[in-house]
C-alpha positions in Angstrom: 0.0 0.0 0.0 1.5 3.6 -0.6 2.0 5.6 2.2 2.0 9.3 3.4 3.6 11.2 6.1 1.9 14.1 7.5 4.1 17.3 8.9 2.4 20.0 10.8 4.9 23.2 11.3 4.6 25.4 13.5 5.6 26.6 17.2 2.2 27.3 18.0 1.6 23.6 17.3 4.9 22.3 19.2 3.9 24.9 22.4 0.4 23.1 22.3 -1.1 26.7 21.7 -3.4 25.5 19.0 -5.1 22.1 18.1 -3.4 20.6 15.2 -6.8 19.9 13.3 -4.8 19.8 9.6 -3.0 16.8 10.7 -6.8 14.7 11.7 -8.7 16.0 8.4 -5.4 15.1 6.2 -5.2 11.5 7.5 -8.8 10.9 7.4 -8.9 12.1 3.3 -5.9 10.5 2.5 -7.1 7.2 4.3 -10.2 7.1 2.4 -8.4 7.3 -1.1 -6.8 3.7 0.0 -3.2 5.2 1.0 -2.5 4.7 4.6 -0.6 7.0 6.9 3.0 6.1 7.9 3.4 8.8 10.6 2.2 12.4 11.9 4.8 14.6 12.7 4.8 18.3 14.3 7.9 20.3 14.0 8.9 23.7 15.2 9.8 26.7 13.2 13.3 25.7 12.7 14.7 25.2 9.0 17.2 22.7 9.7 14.3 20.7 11.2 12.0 21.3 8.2 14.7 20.5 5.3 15.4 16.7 6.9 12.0 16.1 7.4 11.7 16.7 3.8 14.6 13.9 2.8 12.0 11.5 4.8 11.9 8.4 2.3 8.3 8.5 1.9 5.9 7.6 -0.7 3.8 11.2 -0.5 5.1 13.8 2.2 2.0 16.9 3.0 3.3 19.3 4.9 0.9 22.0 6.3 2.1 25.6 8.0 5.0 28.2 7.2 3.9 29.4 3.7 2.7 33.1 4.9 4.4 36.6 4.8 5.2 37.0 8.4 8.9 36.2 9.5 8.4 33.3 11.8 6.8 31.5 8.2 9.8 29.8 6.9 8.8 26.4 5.0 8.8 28.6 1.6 13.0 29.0 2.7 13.0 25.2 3.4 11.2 24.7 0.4 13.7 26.3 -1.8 17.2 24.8 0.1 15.5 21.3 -0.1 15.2 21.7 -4.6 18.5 23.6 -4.6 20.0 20.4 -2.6 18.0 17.9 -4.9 17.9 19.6 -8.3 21.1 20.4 -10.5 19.4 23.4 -12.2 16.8 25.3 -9.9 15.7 28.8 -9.7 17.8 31.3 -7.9 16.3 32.7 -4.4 15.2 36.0 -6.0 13.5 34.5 -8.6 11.6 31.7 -6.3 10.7 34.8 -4.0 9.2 36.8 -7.2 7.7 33.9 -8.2 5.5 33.7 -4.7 5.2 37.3 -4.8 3.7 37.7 -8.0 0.7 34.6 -7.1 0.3 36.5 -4.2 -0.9 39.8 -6.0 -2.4 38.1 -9.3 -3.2 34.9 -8.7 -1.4 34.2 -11.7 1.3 30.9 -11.7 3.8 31.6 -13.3 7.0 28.5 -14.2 9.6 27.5 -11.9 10.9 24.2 -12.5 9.9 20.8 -14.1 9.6 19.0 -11.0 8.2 21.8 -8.8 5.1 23.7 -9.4 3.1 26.3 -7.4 -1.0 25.1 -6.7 -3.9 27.9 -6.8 -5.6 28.2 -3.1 -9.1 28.5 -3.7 -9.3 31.2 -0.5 -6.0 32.8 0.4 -3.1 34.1 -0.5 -0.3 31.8 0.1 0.0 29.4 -2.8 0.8 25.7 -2.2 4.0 24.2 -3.6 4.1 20.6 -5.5 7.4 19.1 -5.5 8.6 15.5 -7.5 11.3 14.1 -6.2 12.2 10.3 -7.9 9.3 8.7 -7.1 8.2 10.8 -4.1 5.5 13.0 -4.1 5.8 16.6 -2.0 2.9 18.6 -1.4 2.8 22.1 0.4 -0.1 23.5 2.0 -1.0 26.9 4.1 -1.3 26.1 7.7 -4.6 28.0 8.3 -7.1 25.4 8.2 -9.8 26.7 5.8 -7.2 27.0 3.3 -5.2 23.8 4.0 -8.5 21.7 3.5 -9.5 24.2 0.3 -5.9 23.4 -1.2 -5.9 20.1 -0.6 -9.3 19.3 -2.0 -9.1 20.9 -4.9 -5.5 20.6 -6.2 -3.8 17.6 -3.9 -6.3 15.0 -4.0 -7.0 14.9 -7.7 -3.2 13.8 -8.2 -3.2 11.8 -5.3 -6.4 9.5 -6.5 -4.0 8.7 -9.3 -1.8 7.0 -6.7 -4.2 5.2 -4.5 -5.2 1.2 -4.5 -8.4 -0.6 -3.9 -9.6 0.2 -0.6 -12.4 -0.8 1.3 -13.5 1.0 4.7 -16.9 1.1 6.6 -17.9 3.1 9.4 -20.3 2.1 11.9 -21.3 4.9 14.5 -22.3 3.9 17.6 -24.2 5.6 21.1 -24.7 4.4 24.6 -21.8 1.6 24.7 -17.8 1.9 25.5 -14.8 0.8 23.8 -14.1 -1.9 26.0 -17.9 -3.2 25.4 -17.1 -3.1 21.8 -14.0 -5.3 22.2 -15.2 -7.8 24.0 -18.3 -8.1 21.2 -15.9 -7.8 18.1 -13.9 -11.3 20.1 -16.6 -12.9 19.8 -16.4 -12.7 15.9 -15.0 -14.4 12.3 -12.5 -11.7 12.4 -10.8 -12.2 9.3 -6.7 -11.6 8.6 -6.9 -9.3 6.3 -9.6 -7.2 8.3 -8.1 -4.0 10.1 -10.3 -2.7 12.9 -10.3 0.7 15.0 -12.3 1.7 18.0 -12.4 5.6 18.0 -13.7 6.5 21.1 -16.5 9.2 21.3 -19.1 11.2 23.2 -21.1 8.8 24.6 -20.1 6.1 21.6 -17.7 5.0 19.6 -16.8 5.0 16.1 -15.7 1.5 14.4 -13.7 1.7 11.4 -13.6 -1.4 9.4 -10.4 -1.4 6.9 -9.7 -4.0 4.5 -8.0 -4.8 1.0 -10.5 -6.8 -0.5 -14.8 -6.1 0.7 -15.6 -8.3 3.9 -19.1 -7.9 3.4 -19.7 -11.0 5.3 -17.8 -9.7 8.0 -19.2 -6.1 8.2 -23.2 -7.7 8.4 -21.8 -10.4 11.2 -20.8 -7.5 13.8 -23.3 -5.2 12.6 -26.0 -7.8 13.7 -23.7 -7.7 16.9 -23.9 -3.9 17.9 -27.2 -3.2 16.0 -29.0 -1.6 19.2 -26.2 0.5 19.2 -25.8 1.9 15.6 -27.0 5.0 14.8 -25.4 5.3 11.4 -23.2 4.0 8.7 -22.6 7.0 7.3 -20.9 10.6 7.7 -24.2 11.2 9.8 -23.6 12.3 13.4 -26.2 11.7 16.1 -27.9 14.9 16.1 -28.5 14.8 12.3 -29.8 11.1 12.4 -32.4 12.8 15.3 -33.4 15.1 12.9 -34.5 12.7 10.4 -36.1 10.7 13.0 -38.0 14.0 14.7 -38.5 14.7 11.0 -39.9 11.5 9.6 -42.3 11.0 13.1 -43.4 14.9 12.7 -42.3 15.6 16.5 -41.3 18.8 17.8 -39.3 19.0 21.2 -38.1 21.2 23.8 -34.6 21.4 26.3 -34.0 22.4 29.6 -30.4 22.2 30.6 -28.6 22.7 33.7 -25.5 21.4 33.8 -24.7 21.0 30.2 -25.4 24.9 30.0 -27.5 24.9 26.6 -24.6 22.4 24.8 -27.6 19.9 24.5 -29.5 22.9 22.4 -26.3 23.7 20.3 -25.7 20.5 19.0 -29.4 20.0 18.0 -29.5 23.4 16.4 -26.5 23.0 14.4 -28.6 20.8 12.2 -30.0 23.1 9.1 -33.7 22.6 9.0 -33.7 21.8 13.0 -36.5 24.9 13.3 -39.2 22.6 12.0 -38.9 20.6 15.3 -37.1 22.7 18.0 -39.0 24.6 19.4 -37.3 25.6 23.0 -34.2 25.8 24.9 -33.7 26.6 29.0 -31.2 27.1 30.7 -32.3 26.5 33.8 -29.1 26.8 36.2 -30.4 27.8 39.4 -32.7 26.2 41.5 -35.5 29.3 41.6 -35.1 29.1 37.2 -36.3 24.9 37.8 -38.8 25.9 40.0 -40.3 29.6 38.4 -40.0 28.3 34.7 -40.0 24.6 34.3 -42.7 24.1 37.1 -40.7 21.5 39.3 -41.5 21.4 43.0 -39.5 23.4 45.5 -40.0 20.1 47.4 -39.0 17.8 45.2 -35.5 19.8 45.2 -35.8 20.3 49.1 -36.3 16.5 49.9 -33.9 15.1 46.9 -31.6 17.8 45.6 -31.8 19.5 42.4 -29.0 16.8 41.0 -31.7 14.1 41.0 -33.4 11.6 39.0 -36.7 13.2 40.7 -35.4 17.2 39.6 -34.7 15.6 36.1 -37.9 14.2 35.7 -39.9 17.1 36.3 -37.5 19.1 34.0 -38.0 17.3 31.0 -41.8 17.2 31.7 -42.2 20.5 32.6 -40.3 22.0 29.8 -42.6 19.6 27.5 -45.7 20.9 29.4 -44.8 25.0 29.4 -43.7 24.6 25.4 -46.5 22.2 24.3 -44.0 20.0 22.6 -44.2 16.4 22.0 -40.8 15.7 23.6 -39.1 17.3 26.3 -35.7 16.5 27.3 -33.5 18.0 30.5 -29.9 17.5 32.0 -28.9 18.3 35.8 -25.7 17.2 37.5 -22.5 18.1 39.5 -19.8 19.6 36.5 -18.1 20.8 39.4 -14.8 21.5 40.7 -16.9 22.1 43.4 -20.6 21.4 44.4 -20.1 17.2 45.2 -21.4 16.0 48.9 -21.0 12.4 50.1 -24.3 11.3 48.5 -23.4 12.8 45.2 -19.8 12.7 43.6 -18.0 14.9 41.4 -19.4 14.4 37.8 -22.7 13.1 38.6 -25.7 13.2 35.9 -29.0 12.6 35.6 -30.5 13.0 31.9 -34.1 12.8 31.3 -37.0 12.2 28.5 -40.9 12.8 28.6 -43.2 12.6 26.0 -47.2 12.0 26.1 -46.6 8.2 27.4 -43.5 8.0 29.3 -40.6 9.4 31.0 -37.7 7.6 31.4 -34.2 8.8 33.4 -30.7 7.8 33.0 -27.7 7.9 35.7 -24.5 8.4 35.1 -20.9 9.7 36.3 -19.0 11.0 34.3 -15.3 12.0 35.7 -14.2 14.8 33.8 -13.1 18.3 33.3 -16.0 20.7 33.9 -16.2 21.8 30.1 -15.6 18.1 29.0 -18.5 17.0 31.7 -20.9 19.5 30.0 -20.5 17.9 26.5 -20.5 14.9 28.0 -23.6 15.8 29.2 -24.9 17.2 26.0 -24.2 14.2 24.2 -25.6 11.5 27.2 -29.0 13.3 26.7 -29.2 13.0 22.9 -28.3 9.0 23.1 -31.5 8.8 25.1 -33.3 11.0 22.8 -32.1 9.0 19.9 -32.5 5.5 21.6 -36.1 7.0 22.3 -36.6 8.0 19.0 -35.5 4.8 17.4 -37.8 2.6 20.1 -40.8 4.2 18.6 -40.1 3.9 15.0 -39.1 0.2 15.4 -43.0 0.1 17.3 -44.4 1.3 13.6 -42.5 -2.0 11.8 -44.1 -3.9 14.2 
């Protein structure tokens, strides 16, 4: 199988200032295509650093970062020492400079070598740089992500389809279960030799990522029938879009009240274009006096069990279904802390909640994390009971 090496420049990426999100989307295109990913590497803004990554014997080498104007953006230098060192014949500095410049301004590409080229970015000004070394393929992109992704989709992956073999790969997105779960179910199958397997943990899920050479079609439908209650698509759906064609297709509308997870619940279902034709409401109902003055639960209810109960959450997610006249109503309340937990009630407890016109049913959980990780966590807990919910009562109509 060919392979590629991915190299992210930049300090802000080596002094963990910024998320290095080029590296994640590059491996995940360039896996699709059927060419697999050797290694990820981050380097600094040191030139030295940047030419010897370049001499890495690798089948395709995409580098991201260093191609702007400002003085700390050096891969264009690197760029030029590593074709000076590798081509008899190349451009002098000047004119590799003018050459940059004069994209810059015009757009316009103008030649520099037979074995390097300049690529067009779609929405900046930096242009990418295509370099062909032997049989090694260098490809240059701009570090900001919007044009790294732009570049690469419209200029790099057309040449690198030409390189890629048969590749098969199926995704199977899963709520409400835990990579270890998963494991232990995937043991218990024909797993083939040739069958590559990942377990990429998520929110409340995980993703499995079934790689192979040839189809295993036989496999894929064995440990689908495996983690069916699970799966809530095979596709590049996430949960909140698969409950919007489920709210869609049963013609529901619903309504959130969120304490702990701070509206995150609401955000996530909103994101969704088209979600006004079923969301209808979203509370954030932090304090106690908010639960009581607008959702319509108790005072005693959170005098006698807390307002981090299974009894708070309850009359959340039925009293925001109630004061909105919505067919669903949904609700979080927990402990995000650092502070707030009592010997009763840890750090990181939750208590997630569903109500519609027949039932109300509330889920537990503790979740031991940060406080902004324990609000998406949160978020996401909620929408795995909405969607296991949802699915319950279209399953009902087959029936």
């Amino acid at each position: 199988m060919t392979k590629a090496h991915i190299i992210s420049i930049g300090a802000e990426l080596t002094e963990g200032r910024v998320l290095n999100t080029n590296a994640t989307y590059l491996a995940q295109q360039i896996q699709q295509m059927g060419i697999g990913i050797s290694r990820i590497t981050t380097i600094g803004d040191d030139i030295n650093d940047i030419v010897h990554s370049l001499n890495a014997p690798q089948d395709i080498l995409v580098v991201t970062g260093g191609l702007g104007p400002t003085h700390d953006d050096i891969t264009t230098d690197a760029l030029f020492q590593f074709c000076t060192d590798n081509f008899n014949s190349f451009v002098t500095k000047n004119s590799w400079q003018k050459t940059i410049t004069h994209y810059c301004k015009t757009k316009e590409i103008n030649h520099l070598h037979e074995r390097v080229c300049l690529l067009k970015n779609p929405v900046g000004s930096a242009p990418g740089v295509y370099i062909k070394v032997d049989k090694r393929h260098i490809f240059a992109l701009p570090g900001v992500p919007s044009e790294a992704k732009s570049l690469f989709s419209k200029e790099v992956e057309p040449i690198l389809k030409t390189m890629s073999t048969t590749y098969h790969s199926h995704v199977m997105r899963l709520s409400g279960t835990y990579e270890s779960q998963v494991q232990k179910i995937l043991k218990k199958t024909n797993w083939p030799k040739h069958v590559e397997i990942s377990l990429l943990p998520q929110y409340n899920g995980v993703n499995v990522v079934i790689k192979s050479s040839v189809e295993a079609v036989a496999f894929i439908n064995d440990v689908r029938s495996k983690l069916q209650e699970h799966i809530y698509s095979e596709s590049a759906l996430t949960l909140e879009e698969t409950i919007s064609k489920l709210l869609c297709a049963q013609q529901k509308t619903i309504a959130v009240a969120e304490s702990c997870s701070g509206g995150f619940a609401s955000h996530l279902l909103t994101n969704v274009p088209g979600s006004s034709s079923y969301f209808q409401h979203g509370v954030v109902s932090y304090s106690n006096e908010a639960k009581v003055k607008i959702l319509g639960v108790r005072p005693e209810t959170i005098e006698k069990y807390g307002a981090v109960s299974s009894e708070c959450a309850q009359e959340m997610a039925q009293g925001v279904r109630k004061i909105t006249q919505t067919d669903i109503g949904i609700a979080t309340t927990g402990i995000s802390g650092p502070t707030g937990a009592t010997p009763n009630k840890p750090l990181g407890l939750l208590y997630v909640a569903y109500a519609d016109k027949d039932n109300t049913i509330v889920r537990k959980k503790v979740i031991r994390k940060p406080r902004v990780e324990h609000k998406k966590h949160s978020a996401h807990f909620v929408l795995g009971l909405l969607w296991e919910c949802l699915k319950d009562k279209k399953n009902d109509k087959k029936k």
